[in-house]
N, C-alpha and C positions, 0 to 999 in steps of 0.2 A: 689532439696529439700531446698538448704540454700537459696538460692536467694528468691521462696515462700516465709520460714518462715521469711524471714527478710523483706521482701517486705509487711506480712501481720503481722509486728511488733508482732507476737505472745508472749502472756504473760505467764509465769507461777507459780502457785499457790504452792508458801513455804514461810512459815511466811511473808505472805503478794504477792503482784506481782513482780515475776523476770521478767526479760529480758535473752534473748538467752546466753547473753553474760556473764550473772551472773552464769548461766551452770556451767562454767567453774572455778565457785570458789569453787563450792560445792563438800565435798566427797563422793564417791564411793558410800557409803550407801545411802547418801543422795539425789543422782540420783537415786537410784533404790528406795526409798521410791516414789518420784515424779512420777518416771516409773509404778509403781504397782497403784496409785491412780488413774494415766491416764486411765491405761489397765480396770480398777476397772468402769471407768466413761462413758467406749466406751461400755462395757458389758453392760453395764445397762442400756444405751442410745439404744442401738440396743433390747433390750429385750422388754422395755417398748416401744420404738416408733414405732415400730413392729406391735406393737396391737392397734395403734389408730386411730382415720378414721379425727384426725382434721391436724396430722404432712404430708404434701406437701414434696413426695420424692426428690425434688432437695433441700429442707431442710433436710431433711435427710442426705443426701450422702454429704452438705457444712460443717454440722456438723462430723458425722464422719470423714468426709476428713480432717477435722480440728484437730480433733481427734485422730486421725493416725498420721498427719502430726508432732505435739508434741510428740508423742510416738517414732517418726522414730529421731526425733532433739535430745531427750533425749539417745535413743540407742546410737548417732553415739556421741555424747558427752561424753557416758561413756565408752564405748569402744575408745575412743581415750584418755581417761585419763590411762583407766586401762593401755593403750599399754605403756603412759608416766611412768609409777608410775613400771610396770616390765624391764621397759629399764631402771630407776633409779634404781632398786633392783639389776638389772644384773652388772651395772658398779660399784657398793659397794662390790658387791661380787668378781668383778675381781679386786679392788682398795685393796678390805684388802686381795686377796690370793698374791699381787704384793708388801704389806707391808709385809706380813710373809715371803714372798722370799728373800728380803732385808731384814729383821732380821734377818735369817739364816745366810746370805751374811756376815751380820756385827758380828753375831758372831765366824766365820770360820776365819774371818779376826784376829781380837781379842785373836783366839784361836792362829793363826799360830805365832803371834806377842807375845805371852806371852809363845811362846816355844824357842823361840828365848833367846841366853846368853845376859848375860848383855853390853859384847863387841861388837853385835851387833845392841843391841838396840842405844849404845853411838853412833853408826855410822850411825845408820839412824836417829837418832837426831841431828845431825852434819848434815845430809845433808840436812835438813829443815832448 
């Protein structure tokens, strides 16, 4: 599929023409906007060309296949952000439950050090 759509430089239509590679800047939504207008364009192209006796079936099927082809480049581009953007959410979420374990840590620390008398704080200040 990539080698095709990059082989057939396919363009697509958001504020203006992107390229494949531009995909990759836009968000979530804004691939699924692109996606819906595609899916919106093949429908309507299959509906009306359907019924005319002047559109030549290997015109047909070059368009839809074109058609598809950006549909399938857009799926596999936002299913590969969405996978990026929940494997960033997953290691946030294991990064601040690994900060609240170490605040516990540093408070139990803290606690044990302020049970402690005063002769032995001077001795373990003395041995720093």
């Amino acid at each position: 599929m990539w080698i095709e759509a990059l082989s057939k430089k396919l363009r697509f239509e958001y504020n203006g023409l992107i390229s494949i590679e531009d995909l990759f800047d836009l968000r979530l939504n804004e691939l699924d906007e692109i996606y819906r207008k595609l899916k919106k364009e093949l429908d309507e192209y299959k509906q009306y060309s359907c019924d005319s006796l002047l559109d030549k079936d290997d015109e047909k099927d070059k368009t839809c296949g074109e058609l598809q082809l950006k549909i399938d480049v857009v799926t596999a581009v936002f299913n590969h952000l969405k996978k990026q953007q929940e494997e960033l959410q997953r290691r946030i979420a294991l990064q601040n439950q690994k900060d609240k374990i170490l605040g516990i840590i540093a408070d139990k620390e803290n606690e044990e050090l302020s049970n402690k008398s005063i002769s032995e704080l001077k001795e373990l200040l003395d041995d720093i």
